[in-house]
C-alpha positions in Angstrom: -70.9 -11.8 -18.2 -72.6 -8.9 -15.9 -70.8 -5.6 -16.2 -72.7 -4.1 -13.3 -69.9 -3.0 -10.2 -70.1 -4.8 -7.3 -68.8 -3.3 -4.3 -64.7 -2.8 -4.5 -64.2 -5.1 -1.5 -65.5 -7.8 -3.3 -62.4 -7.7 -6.2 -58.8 -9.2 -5.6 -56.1 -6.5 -5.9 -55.4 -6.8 -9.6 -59.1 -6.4 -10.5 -59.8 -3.9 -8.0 -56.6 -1.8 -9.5 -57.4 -2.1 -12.8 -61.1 -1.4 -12.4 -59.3 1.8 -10.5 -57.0 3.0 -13.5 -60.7 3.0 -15.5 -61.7 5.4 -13.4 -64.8 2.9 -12.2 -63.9 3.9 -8.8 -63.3 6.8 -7.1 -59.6 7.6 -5.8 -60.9 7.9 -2.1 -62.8 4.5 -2.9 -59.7 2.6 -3.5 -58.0 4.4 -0.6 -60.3 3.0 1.7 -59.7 -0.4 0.1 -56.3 0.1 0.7 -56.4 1.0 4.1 -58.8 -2.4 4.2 -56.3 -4.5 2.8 -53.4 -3.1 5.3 -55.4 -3.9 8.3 -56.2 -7.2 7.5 -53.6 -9.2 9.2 -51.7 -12.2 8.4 -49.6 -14.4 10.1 -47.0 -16.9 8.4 -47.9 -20.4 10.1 -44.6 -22.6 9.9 -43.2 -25.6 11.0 -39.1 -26.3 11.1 -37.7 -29.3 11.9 -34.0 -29.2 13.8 -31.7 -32.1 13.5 -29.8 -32.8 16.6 -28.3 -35.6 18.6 -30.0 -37.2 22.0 -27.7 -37.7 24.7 -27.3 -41.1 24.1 -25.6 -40.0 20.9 -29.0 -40.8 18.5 -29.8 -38.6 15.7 -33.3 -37.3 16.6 -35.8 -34.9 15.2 -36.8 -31.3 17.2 -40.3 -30.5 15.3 -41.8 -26.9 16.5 -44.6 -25.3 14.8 -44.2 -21.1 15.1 -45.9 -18.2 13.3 -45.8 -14.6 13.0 -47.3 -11.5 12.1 -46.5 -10.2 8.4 -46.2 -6.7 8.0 -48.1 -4.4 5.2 -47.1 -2.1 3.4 -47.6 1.2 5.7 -48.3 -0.3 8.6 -46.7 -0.2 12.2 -44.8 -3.5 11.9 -43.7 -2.3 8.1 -42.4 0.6 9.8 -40.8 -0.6 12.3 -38.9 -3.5 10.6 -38.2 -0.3 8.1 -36.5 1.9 10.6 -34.5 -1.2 11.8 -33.2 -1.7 8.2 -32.1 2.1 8.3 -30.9 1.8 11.6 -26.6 2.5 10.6 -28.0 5.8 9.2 -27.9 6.6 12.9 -24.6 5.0 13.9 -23.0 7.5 10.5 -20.5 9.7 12.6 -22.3 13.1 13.4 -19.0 15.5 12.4 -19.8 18.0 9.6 -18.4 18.2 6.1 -17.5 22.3 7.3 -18.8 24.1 10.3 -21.9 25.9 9.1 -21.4 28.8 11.9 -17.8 29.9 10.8 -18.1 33.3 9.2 -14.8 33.3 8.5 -15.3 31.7 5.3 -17.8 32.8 3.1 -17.6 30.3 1.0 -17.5 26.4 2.1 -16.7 23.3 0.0 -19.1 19.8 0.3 -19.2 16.6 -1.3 -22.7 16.1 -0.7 -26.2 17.6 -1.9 -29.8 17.9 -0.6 -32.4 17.8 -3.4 -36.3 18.2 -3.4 -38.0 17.1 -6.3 -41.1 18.9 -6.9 -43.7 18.0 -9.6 -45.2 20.9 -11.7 -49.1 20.6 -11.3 -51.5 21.6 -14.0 -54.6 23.5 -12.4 -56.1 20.1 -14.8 -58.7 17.5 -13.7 -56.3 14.5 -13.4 -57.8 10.9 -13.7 -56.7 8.2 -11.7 -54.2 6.6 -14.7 -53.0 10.3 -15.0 -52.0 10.4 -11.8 -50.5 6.6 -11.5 -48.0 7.5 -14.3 -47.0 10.7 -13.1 -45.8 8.7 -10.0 -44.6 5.8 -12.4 -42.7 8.3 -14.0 -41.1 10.0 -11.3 -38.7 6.4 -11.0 -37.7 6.9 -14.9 -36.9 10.7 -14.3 -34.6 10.1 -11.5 -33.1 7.1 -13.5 -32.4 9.7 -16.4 -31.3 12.3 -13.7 -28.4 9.7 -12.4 -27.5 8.5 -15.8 -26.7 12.6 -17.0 -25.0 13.2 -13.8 -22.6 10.5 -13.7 -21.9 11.8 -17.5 -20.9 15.3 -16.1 -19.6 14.4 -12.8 -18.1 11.2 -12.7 -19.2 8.6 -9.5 -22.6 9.7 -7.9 -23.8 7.5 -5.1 -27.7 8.5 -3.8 -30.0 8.0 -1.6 -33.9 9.1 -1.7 -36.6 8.8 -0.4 -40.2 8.7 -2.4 -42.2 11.2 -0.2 -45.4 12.4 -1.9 -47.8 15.4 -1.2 -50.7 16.3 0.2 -52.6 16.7 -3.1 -51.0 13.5 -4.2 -48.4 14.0 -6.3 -44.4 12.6 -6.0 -42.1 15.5 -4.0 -39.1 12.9 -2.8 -36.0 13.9 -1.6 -32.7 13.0 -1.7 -28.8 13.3 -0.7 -26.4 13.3 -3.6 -22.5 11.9 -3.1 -20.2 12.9 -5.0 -16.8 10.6 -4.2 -14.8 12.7 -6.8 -16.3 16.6 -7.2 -16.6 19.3 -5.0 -19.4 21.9 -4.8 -18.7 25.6 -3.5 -21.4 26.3 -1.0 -22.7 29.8 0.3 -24.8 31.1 2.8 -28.2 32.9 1.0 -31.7 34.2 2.0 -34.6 33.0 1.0 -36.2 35.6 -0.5 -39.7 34.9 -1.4 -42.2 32.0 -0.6 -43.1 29.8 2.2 -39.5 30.0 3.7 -39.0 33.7 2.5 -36.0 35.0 5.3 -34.4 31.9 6.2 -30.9 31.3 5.0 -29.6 28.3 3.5 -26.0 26.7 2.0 -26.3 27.2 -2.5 -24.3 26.4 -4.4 -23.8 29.2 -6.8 -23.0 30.3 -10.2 -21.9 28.2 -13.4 -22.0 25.1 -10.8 -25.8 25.8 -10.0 -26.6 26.8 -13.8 -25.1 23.6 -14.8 -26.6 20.7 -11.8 -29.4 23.1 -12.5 -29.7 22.5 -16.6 -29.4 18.7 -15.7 -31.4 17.8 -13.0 -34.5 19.8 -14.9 -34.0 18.4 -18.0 -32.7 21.4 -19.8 -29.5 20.2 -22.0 -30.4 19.1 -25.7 -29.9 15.3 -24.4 -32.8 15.4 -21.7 -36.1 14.2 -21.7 -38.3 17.0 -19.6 -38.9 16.5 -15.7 -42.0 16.8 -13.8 -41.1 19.8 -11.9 -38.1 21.7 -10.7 -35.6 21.1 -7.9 -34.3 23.0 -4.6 -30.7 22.2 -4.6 -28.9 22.6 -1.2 -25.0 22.4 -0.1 -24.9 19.6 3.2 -22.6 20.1 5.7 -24.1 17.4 7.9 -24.6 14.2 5.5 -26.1 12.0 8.9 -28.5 14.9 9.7 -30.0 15.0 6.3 -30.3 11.3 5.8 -32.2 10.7 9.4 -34.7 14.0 7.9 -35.9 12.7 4.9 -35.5 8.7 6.3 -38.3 9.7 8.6 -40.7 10.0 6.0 -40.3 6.9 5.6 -41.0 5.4 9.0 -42.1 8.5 11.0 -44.7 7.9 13.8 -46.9 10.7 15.2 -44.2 11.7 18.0 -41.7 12.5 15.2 -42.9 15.4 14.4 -44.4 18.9 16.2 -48.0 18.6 17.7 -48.8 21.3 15.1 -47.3 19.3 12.0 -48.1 15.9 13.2 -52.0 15.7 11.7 -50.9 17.3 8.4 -47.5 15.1 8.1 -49.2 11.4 9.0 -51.9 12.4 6.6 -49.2 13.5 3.8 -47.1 9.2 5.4 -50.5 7.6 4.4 -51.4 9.3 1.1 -47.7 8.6 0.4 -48.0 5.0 1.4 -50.9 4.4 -0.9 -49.8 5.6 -4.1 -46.6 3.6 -3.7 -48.7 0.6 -3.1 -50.9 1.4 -6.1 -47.6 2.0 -8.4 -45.9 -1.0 -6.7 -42.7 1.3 -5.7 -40.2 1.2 -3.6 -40.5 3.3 -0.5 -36.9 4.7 -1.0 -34.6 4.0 -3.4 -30.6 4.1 -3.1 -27.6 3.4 -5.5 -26.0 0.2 -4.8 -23.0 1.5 -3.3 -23.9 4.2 -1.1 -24.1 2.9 2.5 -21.0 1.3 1.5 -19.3 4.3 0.3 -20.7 7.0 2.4 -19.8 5.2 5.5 -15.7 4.9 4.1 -16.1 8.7 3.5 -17.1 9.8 6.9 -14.8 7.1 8.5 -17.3 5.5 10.5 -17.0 3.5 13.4 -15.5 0.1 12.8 -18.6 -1.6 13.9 -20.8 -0.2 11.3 -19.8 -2.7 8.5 -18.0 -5.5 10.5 -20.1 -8.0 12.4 -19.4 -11.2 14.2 -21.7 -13.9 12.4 -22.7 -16.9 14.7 -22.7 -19.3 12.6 -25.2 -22.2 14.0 -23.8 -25.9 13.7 -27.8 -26.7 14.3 -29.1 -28.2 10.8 -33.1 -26.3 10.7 -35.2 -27.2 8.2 -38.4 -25.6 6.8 -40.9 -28.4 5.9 -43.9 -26.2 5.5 -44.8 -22.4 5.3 -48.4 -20.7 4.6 -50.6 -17.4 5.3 -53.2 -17.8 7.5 -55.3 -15.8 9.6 -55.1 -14.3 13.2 -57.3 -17.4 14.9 -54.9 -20.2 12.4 -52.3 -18.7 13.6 -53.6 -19.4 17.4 -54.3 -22.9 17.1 -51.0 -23.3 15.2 -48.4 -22.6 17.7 -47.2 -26.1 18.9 -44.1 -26.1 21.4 -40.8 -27.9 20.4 -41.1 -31.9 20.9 -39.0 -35.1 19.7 -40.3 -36.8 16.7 -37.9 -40.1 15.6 -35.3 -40.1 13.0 -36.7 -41.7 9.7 -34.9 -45.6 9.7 -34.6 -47.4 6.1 -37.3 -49.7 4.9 -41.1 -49.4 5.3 -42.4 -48.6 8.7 -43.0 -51.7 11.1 
């Protein structure tokens, strides 16, 4: 068996990611094949039969053929189903946990926390499997992180989402509940850094020292993080959530002309590496919608729906990929086949 390359277009997915983690091919090399592989479109080709009754009261048949585009991972359609899925984030009641303008009180009280985890970079050569595992390992880290919180705090409900950097490397963020503790919060400075001079709610003191020792992977129990974490108190739970959701499904006109370049390259780089680790693009503990929504006393039509339920028996008889000119030859409009009688046909 020849061990000479071929091009990287020429290899399934597995191969072409394996060949990858051997550092065969270059990281921008299996971007591109990425980027390949998301703009190829599919379209499911199906055909459903309904089971109905004529007028005349005879069980018939309705046989339509349909198909439709698939979304990829990072594409437009991806995104948009995406931001659909996360549409009750916007429907969450806009009120504040405490008015972030009162000066009256120094110090504020909040349920809720915004954290940004940051991996620590070694000014290293990373290889490609170095890099896939520090992203591999970003998913046991917050598993660990979850598992010593609820130790210390009781119930923690969380929502995050995996947002990566522009050299690569996980940064997600994510909003902490906590049902049953409360977090004293106080306006500080920033006082060096990118954001030096802007002012932010901290929690403070043995409460910061604490979350602090745990989310880093300090206390004798812990296995070490990747990085540190910015910790913030949240006095706006919706706000947060529709931030760092954006990540997720952000176009171009979501951010400021000046950001927008930077930011859709930071979406895409993001979108690959997820795709390359096969992980999620956020993550969420099982309860949170659920229990965030109770919390803020949401409107009423935020978990109730009215389910139609169709009396119409459908039927999928066959379902397959295909390609964009299948799936234009396949499209056949509803028509009347007969109901199957017993015996052999006459």
């Amino acid at each position: 068996m020849s061990n000479i390359l071929r091009p990287l277009k020429k290899y399934g997915l597995k191969k072409a990611r394996d060949l990858f983690l051997k550092s065969a091919y270059s990281e921008a090399s299996i971007q591109e094949y990425y980027r390949n592989w998301r703009d190829d479109t599919n379209f499911m080709l199906g055909e459903k039969w309904a089971f109905l009754k004529n007028k005349a009261g005879k069980r018939i048949i309705k046989r339509e053929r349909v198909s439709w585009k698939l979304p990829k991972r990072g594409d437009e359609l991806y995104k948009h189903y995406l931001k659909d899925k996360l549409k009750w984030i916007d429907n969450l009641p806009s009120e504040c946990i405490f008015n972030p303008i009162d000066r009256s009180k120094p110090i504020q009280q909040t349920n809720f926390l915004f954290v940004t985890w940051t991996t620590h970079i070694q000014d290293k050569f990373h290889s490609n499997k170095e890099k896939h595992d520090i992203w591999k390992e970003d998913s046991k880290v917050c598993n660990r992180t979850l598992t010593r919180l609820r130790q210390n705090y009781g119930e923690v409900e969380y929502w995050r989402s995996n947002e990566g950097t522009r050299a690569g490397f996980p940064a997600p963020h994510g909003v902490l509940f906590f049902p049953d503790y409360t977090w004293n919060a106080r306006l500080m400075k920033v006082r060096r850094g990118k954001n030096k001079g802007k002012s932010y709610w901290r929690i403070f003191g043995d409460q910061h020292r604490k979350l602090k020792s745990i989310l880093e992977g300090k206390d004798i129990r812990a296995l070490p993080v990747q990085g540190f974490t910015d910790i913030q108190g949240l006095h706006n739970p919706r706000g947060a959530l529709k931030h760092i959701s954006k990540y997720c499904f952000g176009g171009g006109e979501d951010y400021p002309i000046n950001q927008r370049a930077r930011k859709m390259e930071i979406q895409e780089l993001t979108y690959f590496w997820l795709w390359i680790t096969r992980k999620h693009t956020y993550s969420n503990s099982r309860h949170f919608k659920t229990k965030i929504q109770e919390f803020l006393t949401p409107l009423s039509d935020l978990t109730r729906r009215q389910l139609g339920i169709s009396k119409v028996q459908i039927t999928w008889v066959y379902l397959r990929v295909g390609s964009p000119e299948e799936a234009e030859d396949w499209d056949l409009l509803p028509e009347e086949i007969p109901w199957p009688g017993p015996g052999p046909p006459t």
